[in-house]
VOMI-597028 format. One record per residue (C-alpha): z, y, x; residue number from 0; chain; residue in one letter. Coordinates in pm, 1 decimal. Layout:
% VOMI-597028
+----------+----------+----------+-----+-------+-----+
!       zz !       yy !       xx !   n ! chain ! res !
+----------+----------+----------+-----+-------+-----+
!        Z !        Y !        X ! NUM !     A !   A !
...
+----------+----------+----------+-----+-------+-----+
END
This chain:
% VOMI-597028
+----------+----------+----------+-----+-------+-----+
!       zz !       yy !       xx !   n ! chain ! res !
+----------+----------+----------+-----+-------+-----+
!   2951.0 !    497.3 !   2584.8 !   0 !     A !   X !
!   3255.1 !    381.3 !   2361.8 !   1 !     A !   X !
!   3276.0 !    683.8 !   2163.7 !   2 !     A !   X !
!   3050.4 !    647.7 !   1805.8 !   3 !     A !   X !
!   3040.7 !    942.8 !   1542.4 !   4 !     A !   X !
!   3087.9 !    664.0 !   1275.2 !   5 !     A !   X !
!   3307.1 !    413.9 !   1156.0 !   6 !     A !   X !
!   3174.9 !    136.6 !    972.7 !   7 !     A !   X !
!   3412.9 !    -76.3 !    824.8 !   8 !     A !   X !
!   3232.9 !   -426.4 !    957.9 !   9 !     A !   X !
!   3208.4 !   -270.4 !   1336.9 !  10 !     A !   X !
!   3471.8 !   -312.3 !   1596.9 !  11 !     A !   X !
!   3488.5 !     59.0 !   1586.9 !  12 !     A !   X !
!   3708.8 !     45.6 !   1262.8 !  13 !     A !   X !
!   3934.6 !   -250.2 !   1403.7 !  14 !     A !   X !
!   4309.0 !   -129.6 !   1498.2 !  15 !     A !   X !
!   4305.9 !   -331.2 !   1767.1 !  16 !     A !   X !
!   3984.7 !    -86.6 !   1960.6 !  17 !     A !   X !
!   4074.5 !    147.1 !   2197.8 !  18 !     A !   X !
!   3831.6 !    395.7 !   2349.0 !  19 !     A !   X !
!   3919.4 !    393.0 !   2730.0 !  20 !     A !   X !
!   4026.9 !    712.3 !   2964.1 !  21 !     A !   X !
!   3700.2 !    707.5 !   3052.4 !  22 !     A !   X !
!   3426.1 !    674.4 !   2777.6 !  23 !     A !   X !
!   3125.9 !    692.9 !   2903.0 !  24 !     A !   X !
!   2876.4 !    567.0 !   3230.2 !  25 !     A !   X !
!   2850.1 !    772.6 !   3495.5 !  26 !     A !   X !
!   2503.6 !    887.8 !   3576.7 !  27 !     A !   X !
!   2627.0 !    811.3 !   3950.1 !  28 !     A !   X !
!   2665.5 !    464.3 !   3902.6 !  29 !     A !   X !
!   2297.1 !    430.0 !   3690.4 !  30 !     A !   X !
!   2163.5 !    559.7 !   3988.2 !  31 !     A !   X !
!   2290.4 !    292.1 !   4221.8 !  32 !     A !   X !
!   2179.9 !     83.1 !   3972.3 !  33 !     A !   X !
!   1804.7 !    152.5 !   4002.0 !  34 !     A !   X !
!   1738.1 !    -58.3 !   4278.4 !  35 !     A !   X !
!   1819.0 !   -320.3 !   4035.3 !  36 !     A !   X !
!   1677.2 !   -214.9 !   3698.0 !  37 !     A !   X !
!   1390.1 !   -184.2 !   3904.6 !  38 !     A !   X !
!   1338.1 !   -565.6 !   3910.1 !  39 !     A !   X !
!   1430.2 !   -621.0 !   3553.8 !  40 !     A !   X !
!   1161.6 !   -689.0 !   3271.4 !  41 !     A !   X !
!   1374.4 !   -528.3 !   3009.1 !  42 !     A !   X !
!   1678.7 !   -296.8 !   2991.2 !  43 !     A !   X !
!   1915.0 !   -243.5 !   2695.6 !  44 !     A !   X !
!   2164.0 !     71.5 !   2726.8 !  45 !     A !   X !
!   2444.3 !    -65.2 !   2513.6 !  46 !     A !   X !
!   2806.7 !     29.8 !   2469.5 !  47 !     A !   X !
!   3086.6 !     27.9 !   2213.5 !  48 !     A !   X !
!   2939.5 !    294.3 !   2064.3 !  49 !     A !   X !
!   2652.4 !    559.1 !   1989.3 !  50 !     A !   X !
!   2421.2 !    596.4 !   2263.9 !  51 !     A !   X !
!   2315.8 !    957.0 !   2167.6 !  52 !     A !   X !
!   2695.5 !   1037.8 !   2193.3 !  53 !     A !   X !
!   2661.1 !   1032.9 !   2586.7 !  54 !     A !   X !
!   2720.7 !   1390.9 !   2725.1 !  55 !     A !   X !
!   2388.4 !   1311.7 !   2969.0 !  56 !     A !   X !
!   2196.0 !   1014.5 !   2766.4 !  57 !     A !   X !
!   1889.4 !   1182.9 !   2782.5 !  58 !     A !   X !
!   1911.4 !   1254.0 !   3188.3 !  59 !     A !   X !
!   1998.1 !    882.7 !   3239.1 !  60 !     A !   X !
!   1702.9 !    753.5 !   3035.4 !  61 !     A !   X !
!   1463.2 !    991.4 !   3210.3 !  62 !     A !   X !
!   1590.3 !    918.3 !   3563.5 !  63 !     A !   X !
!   1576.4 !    513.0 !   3476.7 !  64 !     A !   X !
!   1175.3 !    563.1 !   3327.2 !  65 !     A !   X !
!   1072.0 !    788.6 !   3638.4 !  66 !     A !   X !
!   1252.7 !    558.5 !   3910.5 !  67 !     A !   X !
!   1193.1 !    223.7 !   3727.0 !  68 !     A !   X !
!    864.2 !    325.0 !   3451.3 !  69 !     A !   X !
!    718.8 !    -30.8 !   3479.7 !  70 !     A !   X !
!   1079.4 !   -151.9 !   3331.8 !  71 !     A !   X !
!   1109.4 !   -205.2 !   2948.2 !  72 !     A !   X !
!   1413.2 !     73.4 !   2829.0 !  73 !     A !   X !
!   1598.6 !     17.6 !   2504.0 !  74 !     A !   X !
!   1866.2 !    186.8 !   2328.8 !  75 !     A !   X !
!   2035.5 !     94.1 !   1974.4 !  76 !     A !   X !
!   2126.4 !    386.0 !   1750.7 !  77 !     A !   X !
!   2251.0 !    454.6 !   1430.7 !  78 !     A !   X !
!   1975.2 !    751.5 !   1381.5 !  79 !     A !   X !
!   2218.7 !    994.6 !   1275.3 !  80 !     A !   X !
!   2188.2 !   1214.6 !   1600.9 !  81 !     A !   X !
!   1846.5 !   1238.6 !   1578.3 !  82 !     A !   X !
!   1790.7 !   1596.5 !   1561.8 !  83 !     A !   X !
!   1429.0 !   1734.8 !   1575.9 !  84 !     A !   X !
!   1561.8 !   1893.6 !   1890.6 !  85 !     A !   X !
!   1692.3 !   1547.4 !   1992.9 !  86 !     A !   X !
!   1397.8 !   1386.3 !   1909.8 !  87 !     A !   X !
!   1167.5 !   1610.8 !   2136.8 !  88 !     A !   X !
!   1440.6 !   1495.4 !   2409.2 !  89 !     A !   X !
!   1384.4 !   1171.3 !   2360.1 !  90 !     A !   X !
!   1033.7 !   1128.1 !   2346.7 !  91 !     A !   X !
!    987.9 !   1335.8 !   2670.8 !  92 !     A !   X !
!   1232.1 !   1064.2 !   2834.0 !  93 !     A !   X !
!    961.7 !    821.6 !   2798.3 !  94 !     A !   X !
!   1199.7 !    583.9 !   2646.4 !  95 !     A !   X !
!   1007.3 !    268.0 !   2549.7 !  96 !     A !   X !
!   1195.9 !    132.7 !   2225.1 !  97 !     A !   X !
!   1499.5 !    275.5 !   1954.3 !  98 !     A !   X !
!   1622.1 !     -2.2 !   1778.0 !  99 !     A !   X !
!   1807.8 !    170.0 !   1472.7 ! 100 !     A !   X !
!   2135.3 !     10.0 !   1275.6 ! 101 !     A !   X !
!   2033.8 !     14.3 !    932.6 ! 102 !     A !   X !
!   2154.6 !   -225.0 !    675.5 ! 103 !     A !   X !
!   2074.2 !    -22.0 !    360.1 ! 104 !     A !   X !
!   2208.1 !    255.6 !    174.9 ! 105 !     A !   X !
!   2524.3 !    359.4 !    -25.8 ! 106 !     A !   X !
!   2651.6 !     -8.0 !    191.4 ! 107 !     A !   X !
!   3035.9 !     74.7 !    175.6 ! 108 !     A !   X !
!   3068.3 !   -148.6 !    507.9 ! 109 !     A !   X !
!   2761.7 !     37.0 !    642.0 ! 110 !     A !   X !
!   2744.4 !    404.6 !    773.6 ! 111 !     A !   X !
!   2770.3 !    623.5 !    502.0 ! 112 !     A !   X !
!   2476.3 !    863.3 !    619.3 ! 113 !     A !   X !
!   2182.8 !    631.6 !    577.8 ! 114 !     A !   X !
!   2018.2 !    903.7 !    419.7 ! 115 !     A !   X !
!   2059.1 !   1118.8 !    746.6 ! 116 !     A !   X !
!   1922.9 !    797.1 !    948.3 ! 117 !     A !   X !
!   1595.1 !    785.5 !    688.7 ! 118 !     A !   X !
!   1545.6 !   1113.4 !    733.4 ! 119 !     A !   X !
!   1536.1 !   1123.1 !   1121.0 ! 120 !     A !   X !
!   1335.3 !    828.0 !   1144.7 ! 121 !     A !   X !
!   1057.1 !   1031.8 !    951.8 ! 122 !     A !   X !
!   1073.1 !   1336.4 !   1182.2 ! 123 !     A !   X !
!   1045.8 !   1069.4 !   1461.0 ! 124 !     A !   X !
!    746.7 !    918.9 !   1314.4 ! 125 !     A !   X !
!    603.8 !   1277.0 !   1236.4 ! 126 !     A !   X !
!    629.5 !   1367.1 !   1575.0 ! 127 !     A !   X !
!    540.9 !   1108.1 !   1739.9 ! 128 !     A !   X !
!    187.6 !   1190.4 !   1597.7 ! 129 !     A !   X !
!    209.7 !   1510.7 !   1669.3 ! 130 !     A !   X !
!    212.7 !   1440.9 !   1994.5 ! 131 !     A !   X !
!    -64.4 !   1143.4 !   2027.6 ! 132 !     A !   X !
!    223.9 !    894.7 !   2197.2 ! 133 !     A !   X !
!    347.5 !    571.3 !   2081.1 ! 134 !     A !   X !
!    697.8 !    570.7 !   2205.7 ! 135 !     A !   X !
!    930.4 !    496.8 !   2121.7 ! 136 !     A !   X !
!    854.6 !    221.4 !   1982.1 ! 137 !     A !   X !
!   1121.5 !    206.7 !   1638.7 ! 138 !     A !   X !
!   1262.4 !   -158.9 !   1562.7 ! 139 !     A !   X !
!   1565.2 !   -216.4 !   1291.9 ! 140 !     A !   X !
!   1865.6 !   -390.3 !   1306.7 ! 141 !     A !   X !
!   2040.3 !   -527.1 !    973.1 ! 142 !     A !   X !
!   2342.4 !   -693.2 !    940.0 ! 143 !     A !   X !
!   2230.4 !   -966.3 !    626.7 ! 144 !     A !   X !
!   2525.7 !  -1038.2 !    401.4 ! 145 !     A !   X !
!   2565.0 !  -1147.7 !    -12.0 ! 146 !     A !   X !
!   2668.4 !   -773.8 !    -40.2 ! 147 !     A !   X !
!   2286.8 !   -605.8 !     72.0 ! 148 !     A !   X !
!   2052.5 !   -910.0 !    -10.3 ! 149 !     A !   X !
!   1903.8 !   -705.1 !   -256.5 ! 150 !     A !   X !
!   1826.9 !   -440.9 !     33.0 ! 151 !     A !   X !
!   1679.4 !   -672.0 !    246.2 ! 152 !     A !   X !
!   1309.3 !   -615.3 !    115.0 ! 153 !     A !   X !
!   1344.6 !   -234.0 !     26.1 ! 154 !     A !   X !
!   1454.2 !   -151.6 !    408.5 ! 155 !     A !   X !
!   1185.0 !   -403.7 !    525.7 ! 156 !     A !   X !
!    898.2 !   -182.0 !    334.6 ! 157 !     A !   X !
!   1072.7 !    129.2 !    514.1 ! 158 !     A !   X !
!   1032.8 !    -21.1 !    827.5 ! 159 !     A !   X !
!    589.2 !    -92.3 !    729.9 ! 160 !     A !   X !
!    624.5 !    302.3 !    654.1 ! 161 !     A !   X !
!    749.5 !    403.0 !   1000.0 ! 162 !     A !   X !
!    548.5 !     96.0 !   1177.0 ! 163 !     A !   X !
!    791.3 !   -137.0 !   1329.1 ! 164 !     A !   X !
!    661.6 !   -370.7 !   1504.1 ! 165 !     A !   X !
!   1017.9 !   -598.9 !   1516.6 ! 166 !     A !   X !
!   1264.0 !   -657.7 !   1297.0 ! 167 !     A !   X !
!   1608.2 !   -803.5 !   1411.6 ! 168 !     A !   X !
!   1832.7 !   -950.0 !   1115.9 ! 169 !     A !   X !
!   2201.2 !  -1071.8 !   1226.1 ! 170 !     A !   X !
!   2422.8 !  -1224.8 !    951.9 ! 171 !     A !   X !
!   2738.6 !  -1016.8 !    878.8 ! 172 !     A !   X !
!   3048.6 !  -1183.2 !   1049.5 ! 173 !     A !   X !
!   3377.1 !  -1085.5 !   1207.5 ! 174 !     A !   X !
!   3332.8 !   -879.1 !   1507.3 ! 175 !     A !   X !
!   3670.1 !   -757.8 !   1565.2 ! 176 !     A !   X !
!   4028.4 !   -806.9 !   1356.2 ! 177 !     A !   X !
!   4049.9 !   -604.4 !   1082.4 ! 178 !     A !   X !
!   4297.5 !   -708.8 !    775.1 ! 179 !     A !   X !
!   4164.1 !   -434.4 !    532.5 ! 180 !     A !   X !
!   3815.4 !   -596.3 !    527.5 ! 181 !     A !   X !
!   3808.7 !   -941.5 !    690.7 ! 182 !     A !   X !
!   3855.9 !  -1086.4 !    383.1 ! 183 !     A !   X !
!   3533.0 !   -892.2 !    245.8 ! 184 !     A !   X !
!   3345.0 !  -1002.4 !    507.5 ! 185 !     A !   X !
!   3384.4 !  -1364.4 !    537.4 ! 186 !     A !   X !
!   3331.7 !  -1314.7 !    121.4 ! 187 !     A !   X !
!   3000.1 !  -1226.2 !    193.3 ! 188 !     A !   X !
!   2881.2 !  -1445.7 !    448.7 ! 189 !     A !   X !
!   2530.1 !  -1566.2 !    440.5 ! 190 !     A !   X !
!   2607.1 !  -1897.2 !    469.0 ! 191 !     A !   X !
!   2828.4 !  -1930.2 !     96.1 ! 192 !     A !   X !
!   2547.7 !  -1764.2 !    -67.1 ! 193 !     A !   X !
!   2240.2 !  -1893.6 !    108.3 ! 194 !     A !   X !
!   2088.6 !  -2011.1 !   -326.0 ! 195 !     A !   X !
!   2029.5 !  -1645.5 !   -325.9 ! 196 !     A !   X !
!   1961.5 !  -1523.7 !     38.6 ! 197 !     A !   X !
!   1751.2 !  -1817.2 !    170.2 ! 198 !     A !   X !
!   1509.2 !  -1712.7 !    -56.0 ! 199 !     A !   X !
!   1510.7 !  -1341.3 !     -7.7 ! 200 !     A !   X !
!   1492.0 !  -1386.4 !    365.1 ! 201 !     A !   X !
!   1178.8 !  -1614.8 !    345.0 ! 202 !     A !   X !
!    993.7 !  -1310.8 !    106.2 ! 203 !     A !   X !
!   1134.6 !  -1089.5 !    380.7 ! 204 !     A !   X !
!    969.3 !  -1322.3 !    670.7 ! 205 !     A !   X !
!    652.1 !  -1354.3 !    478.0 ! 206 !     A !   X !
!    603.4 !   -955.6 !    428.0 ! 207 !     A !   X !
!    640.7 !   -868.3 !    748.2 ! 208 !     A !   X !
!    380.2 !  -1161.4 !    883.7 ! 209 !     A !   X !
!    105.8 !   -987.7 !    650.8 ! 210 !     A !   X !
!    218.6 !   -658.6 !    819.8 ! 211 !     A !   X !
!    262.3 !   -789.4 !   1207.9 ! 212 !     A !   X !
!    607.6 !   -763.1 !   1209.7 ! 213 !     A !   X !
!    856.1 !  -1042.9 !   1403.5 ! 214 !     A !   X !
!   1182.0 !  -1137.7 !   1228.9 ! 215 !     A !   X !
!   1381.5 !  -1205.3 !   1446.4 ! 216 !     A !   X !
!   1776.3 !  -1376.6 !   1361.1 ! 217 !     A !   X !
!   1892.8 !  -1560.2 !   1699.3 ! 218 !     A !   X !
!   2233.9 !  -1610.7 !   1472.2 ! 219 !     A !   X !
!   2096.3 !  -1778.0 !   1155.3 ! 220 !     A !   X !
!   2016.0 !  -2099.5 !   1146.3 ! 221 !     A !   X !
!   1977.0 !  -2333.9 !    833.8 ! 222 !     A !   X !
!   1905.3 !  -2017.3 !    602.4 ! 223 !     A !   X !
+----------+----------+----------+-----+-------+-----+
END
């Protein structure tokens, strides 16, 4: 889907140049003609412009892709705001494999300003996830590293070890659409004019989450 129930000012969301088409969302029709092919895949990522959970019918699509295509890998990224404990009994029943949640810390005035909402959910995920004996689905993070949450880093790191993440994915904070209000904030706090102070924290970060099992992974950094 295109539509998102946030704007972050870092996201393309907040950009005046985005426009949310006529037509926001997938059509369940046109997953369906899909399956022949997500049948052959390893892995599948739903991703869009926006919030997954927005999507009138996101919880019939991931159902119909894990009972046509159940030996296929199903992702979705989320900002874990939607994650209602009515919403979360949807989406375990799904079968979806793995939620990868948007979290870069909170009070993050680029970020999503209801990171306490997103902690919150994640809990009642975790909670019933045990209360029903399964394992899915699976929760991962995804935080965008800049100068401006370095110090956050480590504290969402030991919130991911509480919920028992098993992958952590840390992209460095960059231009993702034109913005004038906050391009100039963002290339301020680019990893990469500041790496004295976040080389190190990233390394601690790296070496936590080896004692705990936990892959960092950064496909965009490189000599950090």
């Amino acid at each position: 889907t295109w539509l998102c129930n946030l704007k972050c000012h870092m996201c393309h969301q907040d950009s005046p140049t985005f426009k949310i088409p006529e037509k926001p969302h997938i059509s369940i029709e046109l997953v369906e003609r899909m399956i022949p092919l997500i049948r052959k895949a390893v892995d599948v990522d739903l991703l869009g412009a926006g919030e997954p959970l927005m999507h009138p019918k996101i919880y019939e699509i991931l159902k119909l892709i894990k009972t046509e295509a159940p030996d296929t890998c199903v992702t979705i990224i989320s900002n874990g705001t939607l994650l209602t404990k009515k919403n979360i009994v949807k989406l375990i029943d799904t079968g979806l494999d793995i939620i990868s949640i948007s979290l870069d810390g909170p009070g993050l005035e680029r970020g999503h300003q209801d990171s306490d909402v997103t902690y919150a959910n994640l809990r009642a995920l975790t909670a019933e996830k045990k209360r029903q004996g399964v394992d899915h689905p699976q929760i991962r993070i995804g935080f965008v590293l800049g100068k401006d949450n370095e110090d956050l880093l480590m504290p969402v790191l030991a919130f991911g070890i509480e919920l028992g993440i098993d992958k952590m994915v840390v992209e460095p904070l960059r231009i993702l659409e034109p913005n004038p209000t906050w391009d100039d904030y963002i290339l301020a706090n680019n990893i990469y004019d500041h790496t004295e102070t976040v080389g190190p924290i990233l390394a601690q970060a790296r070496a936590l989450a080896h004692q705990h099992d936990i892959k960092i992974d950064a496909p965009y950094i490189t000599g950090v």
